[in-house]
C-alpha positions as CSV (number, residue, x, y, z in Angstrom):
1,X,-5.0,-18.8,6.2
2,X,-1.4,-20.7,5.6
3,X,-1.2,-21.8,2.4
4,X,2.2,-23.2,2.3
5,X,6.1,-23.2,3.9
6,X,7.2,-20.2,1.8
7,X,10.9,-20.8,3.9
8,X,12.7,-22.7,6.3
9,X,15.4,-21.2,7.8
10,X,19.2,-22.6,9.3
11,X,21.3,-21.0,11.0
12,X,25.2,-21.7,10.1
13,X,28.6,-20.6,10.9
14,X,29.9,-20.7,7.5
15,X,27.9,-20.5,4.0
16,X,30.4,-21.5,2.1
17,X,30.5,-24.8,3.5
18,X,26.9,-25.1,3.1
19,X,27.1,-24.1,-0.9
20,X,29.8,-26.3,-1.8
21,X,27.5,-28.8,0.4
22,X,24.6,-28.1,-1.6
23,X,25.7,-27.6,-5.1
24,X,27.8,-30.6,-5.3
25,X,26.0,-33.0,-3.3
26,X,22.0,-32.3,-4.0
27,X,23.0,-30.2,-7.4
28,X,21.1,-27.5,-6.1
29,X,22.1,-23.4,-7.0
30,X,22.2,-20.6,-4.9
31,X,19.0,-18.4,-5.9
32,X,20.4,-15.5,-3.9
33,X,23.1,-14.8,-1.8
34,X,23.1,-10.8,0.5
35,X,24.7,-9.3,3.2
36,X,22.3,-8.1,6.0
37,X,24.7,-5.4,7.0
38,X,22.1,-4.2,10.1
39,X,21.6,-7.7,11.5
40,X,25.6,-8.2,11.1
41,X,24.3,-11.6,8.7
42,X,24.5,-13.2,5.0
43,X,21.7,-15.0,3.8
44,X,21.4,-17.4,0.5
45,X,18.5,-19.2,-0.8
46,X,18.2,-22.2,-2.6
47,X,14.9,-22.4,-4.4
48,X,12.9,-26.0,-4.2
49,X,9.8,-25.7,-6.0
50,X,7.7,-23.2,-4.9
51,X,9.9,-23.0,-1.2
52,X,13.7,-22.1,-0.6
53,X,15.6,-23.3,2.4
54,X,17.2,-20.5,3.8
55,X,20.7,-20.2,5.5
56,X,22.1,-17.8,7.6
57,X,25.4,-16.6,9.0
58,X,26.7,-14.0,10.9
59,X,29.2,-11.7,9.8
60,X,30.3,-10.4,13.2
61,X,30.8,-11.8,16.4
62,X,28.5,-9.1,17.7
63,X,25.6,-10.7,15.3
64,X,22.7,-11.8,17.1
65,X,22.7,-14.8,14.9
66,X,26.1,-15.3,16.4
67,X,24.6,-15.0,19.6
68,X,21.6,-17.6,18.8
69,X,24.1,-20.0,17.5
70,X,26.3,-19.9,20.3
71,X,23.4,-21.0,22.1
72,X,21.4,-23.4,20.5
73,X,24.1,-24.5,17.7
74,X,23.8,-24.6,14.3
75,X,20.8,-26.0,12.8
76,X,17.2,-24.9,12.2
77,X,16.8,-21.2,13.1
78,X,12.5,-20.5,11.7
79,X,10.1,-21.7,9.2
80,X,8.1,-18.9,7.4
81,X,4.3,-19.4,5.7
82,X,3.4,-17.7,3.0
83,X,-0.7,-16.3,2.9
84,X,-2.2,-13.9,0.8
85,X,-2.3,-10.9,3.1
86,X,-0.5,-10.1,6.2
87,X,-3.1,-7.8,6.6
88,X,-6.0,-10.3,6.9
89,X,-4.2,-12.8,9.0
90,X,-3.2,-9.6,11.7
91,X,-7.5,-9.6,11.5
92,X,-8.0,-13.3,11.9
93,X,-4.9,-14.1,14.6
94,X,-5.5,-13.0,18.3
95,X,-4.7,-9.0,18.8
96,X,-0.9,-8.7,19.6
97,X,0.5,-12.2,17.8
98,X,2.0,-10.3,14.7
99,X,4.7,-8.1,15.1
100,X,5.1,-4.8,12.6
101,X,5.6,-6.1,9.1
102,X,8.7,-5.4,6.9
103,X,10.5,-5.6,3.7
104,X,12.8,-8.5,3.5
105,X,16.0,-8.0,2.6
106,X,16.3,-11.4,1.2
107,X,13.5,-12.0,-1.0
108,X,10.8,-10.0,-3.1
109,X,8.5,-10.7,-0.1
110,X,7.5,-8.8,3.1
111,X,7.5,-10.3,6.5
112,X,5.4,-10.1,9.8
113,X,6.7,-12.2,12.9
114,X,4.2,-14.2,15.0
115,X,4.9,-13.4,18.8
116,X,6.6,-15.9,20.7
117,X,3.4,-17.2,22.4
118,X,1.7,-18.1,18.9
119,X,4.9,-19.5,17.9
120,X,4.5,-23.3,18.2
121,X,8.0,-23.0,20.8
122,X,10.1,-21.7,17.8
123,X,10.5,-18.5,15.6
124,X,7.5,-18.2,13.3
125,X,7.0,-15.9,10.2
126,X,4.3,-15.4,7.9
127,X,5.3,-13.7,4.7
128,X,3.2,-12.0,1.4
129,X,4.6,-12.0,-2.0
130,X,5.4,-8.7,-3.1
């Protein structure tokens, strides 16, 4: 069903610091940089291969990012996998472990969230290629 890490995900204070970090040290580019104005966040993604690490920021102090950072610090926040079709894993996985699937607002991809209890004790994603 998995056929590979599509993303893994950190969650940062500042991007900036994590561009000039990336671009200067490992002489990677940013693939994509957005504001997620209705999760109060900025994403950017560095593409390796056929994966991107994935960082994210908050933009407010109301951000829920800003809230998970705050708790846990910065550092990994999920890891996404990328199958064929969200559709057949929600037929394979037990009833209940995917949540609703969406557009992301990152990437040319749509997302499904695996619920906490299928989750391996962190956030979990499975994503399709658009």
């Amino acid at each position: 069903m998995f056929k590979q890490v599509q993303h893994i995900a950190f969650a940062v204070r500042e991007l900036d610091k994590i561009i000039n970090l990336m671009e200067k040290t490992y002489g990677l580019k940013v693939y994509r940089r957005i504001e997620i104005k209705d999760r109060q966040m900025e994403a950017v993604l560095f593409k390796m291969g056929d994966a991107f690490l994935e960082y994210l920021a908050p933009t407010s102090e109301g951000s829920p990012l800003n809230s998970f950072i705050s708790k846990n610090g910065e550092g990994f926040h999920h890891i996404a996998l990328l199958v064929d079709s969200i559709q057949q894993a929600r037929e394979v996985l037990p009833q209940g472990a995917l949540s609703e699937s969406r557009k992301s607002n990152v990437g040319d991809w749509t997302i499904a969230d695996l619920n906490n209890a299928y989750g391996f004790g962190f956030i979990n994603q499975i994503i399709e290629k658009d």
